[in-house]
C-alpha positions as CSV (number, residue, x, y, z in Angstrom):
1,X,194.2,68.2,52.5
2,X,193.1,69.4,56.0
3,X,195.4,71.3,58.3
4,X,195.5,72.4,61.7
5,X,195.3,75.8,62.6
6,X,195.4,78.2,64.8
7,X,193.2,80.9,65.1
8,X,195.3,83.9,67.1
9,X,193.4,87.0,68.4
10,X,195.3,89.6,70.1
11,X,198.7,87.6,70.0
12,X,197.4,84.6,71.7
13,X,195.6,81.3,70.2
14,X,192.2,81.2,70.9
15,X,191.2,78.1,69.4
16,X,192.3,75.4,67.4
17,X,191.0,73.9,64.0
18,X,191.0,71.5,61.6
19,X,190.4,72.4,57.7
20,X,191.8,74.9,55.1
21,X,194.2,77.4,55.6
22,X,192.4,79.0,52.6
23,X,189.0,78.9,54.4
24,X,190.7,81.0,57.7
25,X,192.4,83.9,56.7
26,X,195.1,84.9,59.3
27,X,195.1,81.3,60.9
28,X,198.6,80.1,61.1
29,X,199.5,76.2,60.5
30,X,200.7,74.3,62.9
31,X,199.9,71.2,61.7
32,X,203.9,69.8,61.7
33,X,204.8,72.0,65.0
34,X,205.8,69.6,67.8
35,X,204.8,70.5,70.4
36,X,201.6,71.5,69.1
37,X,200.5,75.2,70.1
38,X,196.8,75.9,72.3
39,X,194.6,77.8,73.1
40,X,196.5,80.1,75.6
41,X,199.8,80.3,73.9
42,X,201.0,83.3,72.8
43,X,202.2,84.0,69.4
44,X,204.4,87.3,68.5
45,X,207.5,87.4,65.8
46,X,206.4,83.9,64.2
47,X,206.8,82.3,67.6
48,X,204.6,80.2,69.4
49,X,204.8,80.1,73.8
50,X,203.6,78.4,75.9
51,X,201.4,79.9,78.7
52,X,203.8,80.0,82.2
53,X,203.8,77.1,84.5
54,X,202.6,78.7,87.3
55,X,200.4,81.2,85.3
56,X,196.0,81.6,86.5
57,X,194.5,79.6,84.4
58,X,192.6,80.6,82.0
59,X,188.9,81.2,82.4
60,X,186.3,78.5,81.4
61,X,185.3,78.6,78.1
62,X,182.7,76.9,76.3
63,X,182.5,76.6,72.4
64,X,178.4,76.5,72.6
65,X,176.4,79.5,72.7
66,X,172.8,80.5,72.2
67,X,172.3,81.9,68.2
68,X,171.3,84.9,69.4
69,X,174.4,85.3,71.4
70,X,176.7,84.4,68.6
71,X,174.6,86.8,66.0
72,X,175.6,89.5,68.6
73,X,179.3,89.1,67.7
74,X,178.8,90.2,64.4
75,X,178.4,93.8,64.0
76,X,174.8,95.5,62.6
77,X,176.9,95.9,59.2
78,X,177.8,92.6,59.0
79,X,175.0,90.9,60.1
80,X,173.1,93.2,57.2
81,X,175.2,92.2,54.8
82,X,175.2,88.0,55.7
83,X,171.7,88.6,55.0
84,X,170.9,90.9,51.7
85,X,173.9,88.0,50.3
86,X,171.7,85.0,51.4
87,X,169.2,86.2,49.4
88,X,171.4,86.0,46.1
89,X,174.0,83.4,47.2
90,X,172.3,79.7,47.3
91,X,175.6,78.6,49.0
92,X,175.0,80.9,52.0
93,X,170.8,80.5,51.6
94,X,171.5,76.5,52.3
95,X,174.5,77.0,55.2
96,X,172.5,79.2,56.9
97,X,169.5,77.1,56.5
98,X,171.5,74.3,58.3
99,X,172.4,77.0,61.2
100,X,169.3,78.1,61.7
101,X,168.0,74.6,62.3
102,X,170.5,73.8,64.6
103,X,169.8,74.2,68.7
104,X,172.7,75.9,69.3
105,X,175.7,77.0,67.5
106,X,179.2,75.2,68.2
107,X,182.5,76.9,67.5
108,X,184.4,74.2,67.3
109,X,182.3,73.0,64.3
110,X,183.6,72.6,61.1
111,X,180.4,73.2,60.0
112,X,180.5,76.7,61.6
113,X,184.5,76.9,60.8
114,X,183.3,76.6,57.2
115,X,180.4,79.0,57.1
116,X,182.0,81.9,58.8
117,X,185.3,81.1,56.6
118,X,183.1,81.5,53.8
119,X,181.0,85.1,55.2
120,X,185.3,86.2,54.8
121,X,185.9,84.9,51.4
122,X,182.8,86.2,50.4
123,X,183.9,90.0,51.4
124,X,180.7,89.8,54.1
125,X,183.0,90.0,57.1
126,X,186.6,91.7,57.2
127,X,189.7,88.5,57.6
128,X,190.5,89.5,60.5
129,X,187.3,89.0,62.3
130,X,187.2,85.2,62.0
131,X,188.8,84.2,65.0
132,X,186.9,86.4,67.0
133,X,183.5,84.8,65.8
134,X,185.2,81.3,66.7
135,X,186.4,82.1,69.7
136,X,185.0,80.5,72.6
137,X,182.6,82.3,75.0
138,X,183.7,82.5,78.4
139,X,181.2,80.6,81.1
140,X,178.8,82.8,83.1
141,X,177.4,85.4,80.4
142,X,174.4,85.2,79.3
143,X,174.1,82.9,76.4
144,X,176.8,80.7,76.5
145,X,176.0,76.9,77.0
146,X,178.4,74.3,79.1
């Protein structure tokens, strides 16, 4: 059964998704947390907070973004390894395939949620690096879409 989770990086959600906990190693479950946590809270000791009431808001954020802009946040090693495994996996060949085809990659996905979730179970990408591949991108650079 789907859950939602959230993906922390650097003590503080950075997005929120909907699927495995299995498929998102070191996403935390907040699926029966009222309220529910967001992108912005922080998370340290097992406890979620909210951002401040009179805290900046956050910058914009987009979860589209050119391929080639969300290749480039995989490193050389990884990106090396996502492809000699594509050759010899036909689980990966056919995901990445679909992403390939696609205009532009999504984040938010669960498509993308799944695929990268996979790269991790497969050993192609460390654990930890998942929810920094689905964070959003913020608005401005070069390659991120509104």
């Amino acid at each position: 059964m789907s859950r939602t989770l959230a993906l922390i990086t650097a003590g503080v959600v950075s997005n929120v998704v909907v699927g495995e906990l299995a498929d998102f190693p070191g996403a935390i479950d907040i699926t029966e947390l009222n309220p529910r946590p967001g992108p912005g809270w922080t998370y340290v000791d097992g406890e979620f907070t909210p951002p401040a009431e009179n805290a900046p808001p956050p910058p914009a954020t987009s979860p589209r973004m050119t391929h080639l802009y969300f290749l480039s946040r995989f490193t050389p090693a990884e990106r090396l390894a996502v492809r000699e495994a594509t050759q010899a996996d036909p689980v990966l060949d056919d995901a990445m395939f679909l992403f390939n085809a696609a205009r532009d990659i999504d984040v938010t996905l669960p498509m993308t949620q799944q695929l990268v979730g996979y790269m991790a179970q497969q050993g192609l990408i460390a654990p930890g690096r998942v929810p920094e591949l689905l964070a959003e991108a913020p608005l401005g650079e070069n390659g991120v879409l509104p």
